[in-house]
N, C-alpha and C positions, 0 to 999 in steps of 0.2 A: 329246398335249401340249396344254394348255389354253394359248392365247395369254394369258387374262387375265380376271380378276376384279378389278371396280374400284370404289368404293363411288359411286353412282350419285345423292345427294342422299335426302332423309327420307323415311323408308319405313316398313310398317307390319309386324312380323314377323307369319309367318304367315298374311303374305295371298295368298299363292300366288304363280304365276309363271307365263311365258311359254316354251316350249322350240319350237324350229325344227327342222328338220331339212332341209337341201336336198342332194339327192344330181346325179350328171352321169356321164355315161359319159365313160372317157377311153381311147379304143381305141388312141392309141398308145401311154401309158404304161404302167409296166410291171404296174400293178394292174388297169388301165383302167376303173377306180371313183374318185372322189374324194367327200366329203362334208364340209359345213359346218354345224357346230350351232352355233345362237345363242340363248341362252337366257337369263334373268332371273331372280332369286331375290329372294325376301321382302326385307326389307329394304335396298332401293333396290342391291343386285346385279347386275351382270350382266358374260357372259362370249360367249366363239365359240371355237369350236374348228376345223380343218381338216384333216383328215386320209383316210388310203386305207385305213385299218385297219378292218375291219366290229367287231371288236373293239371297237376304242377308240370306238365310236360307243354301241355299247350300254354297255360300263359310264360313260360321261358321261351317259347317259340314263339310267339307276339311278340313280347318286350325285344327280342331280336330283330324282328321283322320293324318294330316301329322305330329300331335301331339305326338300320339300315335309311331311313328314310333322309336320315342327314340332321 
């Protein structure tokens, strides 16, 4: 689940972007993983994500990368 993409003020398409990844261990929950991607796309973009899904971390990491691609 993408919390949000918001348009961020004048930007320049195609001039790439910024992606985050911070991960944490969570031994009591029930994945005991959690991770938060924060990332930025070309034209003054950007979004975070939250999530325990390894899944959902990698195709938010595609969808960016194939982002990027113009």
């Amino acid at each position: 689940m993408i919390d949000h993409i918001v348009p961020d003020g004048p930007g320049v398409p195609g001039s790439g972007g910024t992606l985050v990844i911070r991960t944490w261990s969570e031994p009591d929950g029930e994945h005991g993983f959690r991770a938060r991607v924060t990332y930025s796309e070309g034209a003054g973009q950007h979004g975070s994500l939250s999530t325990v899904d390894r899944e959902e971390v990698l195709h938010t990491v595609r969808r960016w990368l194939a982002a990027q691609d113009g």
